[in-house]
N, C-alpha and C positions, 0 to 999 in steps of 0.2 A: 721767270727765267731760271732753267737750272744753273746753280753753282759750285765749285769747288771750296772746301773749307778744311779747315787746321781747327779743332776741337782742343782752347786751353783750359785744363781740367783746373779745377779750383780757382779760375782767374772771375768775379762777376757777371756770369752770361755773357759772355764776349767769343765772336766767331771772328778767326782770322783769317781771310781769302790765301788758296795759293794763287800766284801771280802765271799767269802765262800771256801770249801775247793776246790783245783783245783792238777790235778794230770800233772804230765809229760806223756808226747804222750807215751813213751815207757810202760809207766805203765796202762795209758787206753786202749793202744793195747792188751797188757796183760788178761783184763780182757775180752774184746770182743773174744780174743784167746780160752779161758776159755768158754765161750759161745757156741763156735763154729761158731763164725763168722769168713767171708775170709779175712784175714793180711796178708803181704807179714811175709816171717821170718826172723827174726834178732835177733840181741843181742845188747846189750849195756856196754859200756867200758867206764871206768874210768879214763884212763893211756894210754899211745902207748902200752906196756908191755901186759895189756891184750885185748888191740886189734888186737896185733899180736896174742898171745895165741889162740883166738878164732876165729880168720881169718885162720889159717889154714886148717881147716875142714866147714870151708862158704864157698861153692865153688858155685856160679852163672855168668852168662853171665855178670851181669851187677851190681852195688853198686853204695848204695845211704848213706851216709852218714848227720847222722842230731842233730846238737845242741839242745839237752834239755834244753828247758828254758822255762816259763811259758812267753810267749808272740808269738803273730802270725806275718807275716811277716817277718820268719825269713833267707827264703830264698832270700830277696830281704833289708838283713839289712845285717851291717858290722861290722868286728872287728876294736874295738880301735886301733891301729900300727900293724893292718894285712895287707896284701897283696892286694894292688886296685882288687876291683870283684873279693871280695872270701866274699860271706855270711855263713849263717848259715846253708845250704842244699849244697851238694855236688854231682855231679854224675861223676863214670869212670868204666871203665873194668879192670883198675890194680888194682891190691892187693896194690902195691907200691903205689900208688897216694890215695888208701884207706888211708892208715898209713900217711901219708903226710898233707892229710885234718887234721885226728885226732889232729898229733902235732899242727896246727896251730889254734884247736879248742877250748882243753881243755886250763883252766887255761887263756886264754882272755874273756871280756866283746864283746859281743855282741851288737849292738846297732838298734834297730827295730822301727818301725813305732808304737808299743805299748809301749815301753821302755820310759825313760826319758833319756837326753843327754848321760849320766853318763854310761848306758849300763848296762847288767848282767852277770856275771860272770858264763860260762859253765865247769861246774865239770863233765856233763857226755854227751854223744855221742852216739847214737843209730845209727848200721849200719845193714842196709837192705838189703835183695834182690830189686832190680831196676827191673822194670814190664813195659812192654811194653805196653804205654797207648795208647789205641785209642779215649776215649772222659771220657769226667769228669762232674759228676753230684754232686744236693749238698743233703741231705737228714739229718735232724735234729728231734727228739722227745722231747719236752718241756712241761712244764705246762704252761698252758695259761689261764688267768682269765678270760679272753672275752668267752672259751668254757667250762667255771669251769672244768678241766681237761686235761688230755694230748692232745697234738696236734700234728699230725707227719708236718713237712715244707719241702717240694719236692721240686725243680728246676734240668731241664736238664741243666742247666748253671754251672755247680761247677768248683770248683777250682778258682772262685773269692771272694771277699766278697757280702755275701748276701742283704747288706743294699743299696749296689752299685745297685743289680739287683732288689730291689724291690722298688727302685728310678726310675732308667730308665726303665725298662720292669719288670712291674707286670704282665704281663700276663706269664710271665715264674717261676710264684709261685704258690703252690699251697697248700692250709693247709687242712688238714683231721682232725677233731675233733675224737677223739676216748671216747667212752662208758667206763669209769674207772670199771665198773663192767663185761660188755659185754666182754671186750677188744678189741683188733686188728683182725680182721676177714678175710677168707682169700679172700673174695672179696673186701675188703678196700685194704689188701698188694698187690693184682694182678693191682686194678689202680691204684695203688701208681705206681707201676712195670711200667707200659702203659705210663703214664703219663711222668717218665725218660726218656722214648726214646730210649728204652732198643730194643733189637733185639727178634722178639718171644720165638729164641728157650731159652734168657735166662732169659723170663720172670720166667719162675717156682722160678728160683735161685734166681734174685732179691727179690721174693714175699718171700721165706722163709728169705732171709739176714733181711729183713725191720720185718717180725714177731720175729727173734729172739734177734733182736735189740730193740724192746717195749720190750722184756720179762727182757732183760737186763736192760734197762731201770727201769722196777718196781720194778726188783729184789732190787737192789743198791740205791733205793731211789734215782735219778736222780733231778734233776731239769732240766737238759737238758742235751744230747746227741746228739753232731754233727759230723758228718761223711763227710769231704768235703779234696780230692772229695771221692766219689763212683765211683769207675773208672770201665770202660770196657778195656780188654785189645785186643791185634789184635789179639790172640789167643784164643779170646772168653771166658776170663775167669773176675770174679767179686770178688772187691777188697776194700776193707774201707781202703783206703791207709792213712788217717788222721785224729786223732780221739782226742775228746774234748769232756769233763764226767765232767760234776758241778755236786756238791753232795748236799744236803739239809742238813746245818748244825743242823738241830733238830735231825734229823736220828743216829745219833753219837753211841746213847747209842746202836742203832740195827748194825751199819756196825763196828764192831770194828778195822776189819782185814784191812777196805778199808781206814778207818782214820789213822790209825798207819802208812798207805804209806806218810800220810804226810811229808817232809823232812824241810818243809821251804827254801827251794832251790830259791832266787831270791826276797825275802819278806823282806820289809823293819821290824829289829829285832823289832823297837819298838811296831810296828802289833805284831809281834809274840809273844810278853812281853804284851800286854793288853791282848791278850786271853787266856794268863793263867791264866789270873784275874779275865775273864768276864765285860773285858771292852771294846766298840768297839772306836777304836782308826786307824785315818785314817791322815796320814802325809801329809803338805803343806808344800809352800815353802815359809809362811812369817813369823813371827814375835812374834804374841801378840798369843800366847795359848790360847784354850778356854777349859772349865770344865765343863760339862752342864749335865743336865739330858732330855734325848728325841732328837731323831732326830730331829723331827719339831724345836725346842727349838737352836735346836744349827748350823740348818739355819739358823735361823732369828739373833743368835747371830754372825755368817760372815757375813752377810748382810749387819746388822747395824756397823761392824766395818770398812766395806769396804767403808760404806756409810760416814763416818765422817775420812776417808783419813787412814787405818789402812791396813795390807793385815793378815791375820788368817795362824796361823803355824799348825794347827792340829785340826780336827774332833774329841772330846774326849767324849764319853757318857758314863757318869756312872752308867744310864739304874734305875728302879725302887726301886730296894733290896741290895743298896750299902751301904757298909759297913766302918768304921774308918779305918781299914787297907784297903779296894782297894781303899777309899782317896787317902792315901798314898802312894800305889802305883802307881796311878795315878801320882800323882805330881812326881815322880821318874821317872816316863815318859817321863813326858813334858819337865824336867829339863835337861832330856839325850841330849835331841835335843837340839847343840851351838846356832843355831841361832834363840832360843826364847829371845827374851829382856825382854817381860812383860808377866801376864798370867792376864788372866778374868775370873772369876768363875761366871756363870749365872747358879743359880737353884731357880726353881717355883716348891717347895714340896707340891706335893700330897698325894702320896705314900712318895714318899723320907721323911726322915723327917730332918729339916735343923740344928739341934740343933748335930745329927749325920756328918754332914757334916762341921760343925764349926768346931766340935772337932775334926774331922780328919785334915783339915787345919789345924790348932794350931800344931799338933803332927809331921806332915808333914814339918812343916816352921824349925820348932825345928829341927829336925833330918837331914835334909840336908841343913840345914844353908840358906837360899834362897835370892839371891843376885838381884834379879830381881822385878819390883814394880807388887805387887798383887792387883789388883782389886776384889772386891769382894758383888755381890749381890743376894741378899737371897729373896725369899719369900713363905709363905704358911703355913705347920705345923710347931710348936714349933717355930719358925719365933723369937721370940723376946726372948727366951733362945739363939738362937743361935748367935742371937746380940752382947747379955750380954757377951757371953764366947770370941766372938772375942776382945769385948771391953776391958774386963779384965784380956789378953793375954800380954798385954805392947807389940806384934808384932804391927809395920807398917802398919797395912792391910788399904787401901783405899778404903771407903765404898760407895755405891753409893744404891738411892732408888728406881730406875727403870733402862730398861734396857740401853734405851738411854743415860741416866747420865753416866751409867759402860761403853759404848763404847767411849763416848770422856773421859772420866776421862784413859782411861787406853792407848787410843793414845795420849794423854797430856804427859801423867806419862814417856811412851818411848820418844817424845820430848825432854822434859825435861833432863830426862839421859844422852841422846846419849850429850844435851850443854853441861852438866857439865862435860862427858867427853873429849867434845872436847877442854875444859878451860881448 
């Protein structure tokens, strides 16, 4: 599956996801359904109760049982105190062995190759007709900067990951730029069709699946649409057996219906607690909290605390047009999370103005009493009102005049704590 990522330099090999909306397979299937694209048919259950309910009238040769969870590899991942070699994908011809996966599904963590150790908790289960696959291809439509517009990504190789196959054999990918005015034409979908390795009589079917999957695509304001695999079955029939729908978090105010499918199903809360705010807040696993305004800005602020022996507990941007209350709720953020010791506030106001940002500190420290050593440096507009107001707060705040000062003053500051606690 392609994905989006935040490269932190200096941090251990560590890749941080951006966040945009992401749906469960059964609910992407849904919509490709809605389309008129080929899904096998299923349902999805909550409970054994209504999996049996709805198993009685699913009558096919074969079931495929599969854990909702927003992460891939979850056929070849495992539950916490489940059963050796039982992952998150299931296949049998019983009903009974249907219901049997379910129990062992719902209500355990899952643990996948995208997951952290800790694993995600599956509340729901999508069970399918099972299709008799003959070969598996991979077929994605993304925006792509390199062709300022969509690009459809072919491979007759699917059903692995695609990063794997355009490592070892790039000659098994193939990207089509598409015309965002012109669009998808139907001699671009017929070599798209060719090009999979498709059997002639079904190229006609591939060429319309792949046209009405760009339409889906533009309809839902996509960012990208993966389909892997695209299966042929030994009965000659064509199948979007796996499907992955990024949405363009701008689009919000156009797809109301597609964002309300949101559940936050597997989302660490404190994500879900800054985006009610409009704050993009992305969880670590160290320490010193950072408060920043701007991506760039709040790289360089992990950076430098990595650089002077610190590790950073959390990605927090409080972006241009922040406000004294999402301050404060910011800090209500950072302090959820036990294992922050210290916090660093690095803001360079341009837009922001800092005299705005002083005052919501001050109101913030007050109101949740804060037991942790804050660091805190400012610079830009209002700059030296904002000073004044921390100065004449009587709070602790630990002030520092550049950035570098604020990243050892605040791995100092946790030193220091953790001795006097250990006295």
């Amino acid at each position: 599956m392609l994905r989006k990522f935040i490269l932190v330099r200096n941090l251990p090999q560590r890749l941080f996801q951006v966040r945009f909306l992401n749906l469960q397979e059964y609910q992407s299937k849904s919509l490709l359904e809605k389309k008129g694209c080929n899904v096998q048919s299923f349902f999805v259950a909550e409970n054994v109760s209504e999996a049996e309910k709805n198993l009685k009238n699913f009558n096919h040769d074969e079931y495929v049982v599969k854990a909702q969870i927003l992460a891939g590899g979850r056929g070849k991942g495992r539950f916490i105190d489940g059963p050796p070699n039982f992952g998150g994908v299931y296949i049998t011809k019983k009903k009974d062995d249907v219901i049997n996966s379910v129990k062992e599904m719902i209500g355990k963590k899952l643990v996948t190759k995208q997951t952290d150790p800790s694993g995600v908790m599956v509340n729901k289960v999508m069970i399918a007709e099972s299709i008799a696959i003959k070969r598996e291809t991979y077929l994605a439509i993304l925006m792509d900067r390199d062709s300022h517009g969509p690009v459809v990504i072919a491979s007759p190789a699917g059903g692995m990951d695609i990063e794997d196959i355009a490592e070892k054999h790039p000659e098994l990918i193939h990207k089509t730029p598409i015309d965002i005015n012109a669009g998808i034409s139907e001699n671009d979908a017929t070599k798209i069709a060719k090009f999979l390795e498709f059997p002639d009589s079904l190229i006609p079917t591939v060429a319309e699946q792949v046209k009405r999957l760009y339409e889906l695509f533009l309809e839902v304001d996509a960012t990208q649409l993966e389909i892997n695999p695209l299966a042929e079955t030994k009965d000659e029939r064509v199948f979007a057996v796996d499907a992955k729908i990024n949405f363009d978090d701008s689009a919000a105010y156009r797809q109301k219906d597609i964002f309300a499918m949101d559940n936050h199903e597997g989302q660490n809360p404190r994500e879900v607690e800054a985006k009610k705010y409009h704050l993009n807040y992305i969880g670590m696993d160290g320490n010193i909290a950072c408060l920043v305004n701007g991506a760039g800005l709040a790289m360089a602020t992990m950076d430098i605390i990595k650089h002077f022996g610190g590790t950073p507990a959390n990605f927090l941007d409080v972006g241009g047009a922040v406000t004294e209350d999402q301050v404060l709720r910011a800090f209500q953020i950072i302090c959820s999370d036990k294992n922050v010791k210290g916090i660093l506030v690095n803001i360079f106001g341009g837009i922001v103005n800092c005299e705005t940002i002083a005052t919501g500190i001050i109101k913030a420290c007050k109101r949740i009493e804060l037991h942790v050593p804050l660091v805190v440096r400012l610079e830009g507009t209002n700059v030296d009102a904002a000073k004044k107001a921390l100065k004449d707060s009587g709070l602790p705040f630990i002030t520092a005049s550049n950035l570098e000062e604020a990243a050892q003053k605040a791995v100092a500051a946790i030193s220091e704590s953790n001795s006097e606690k250990a006295t």
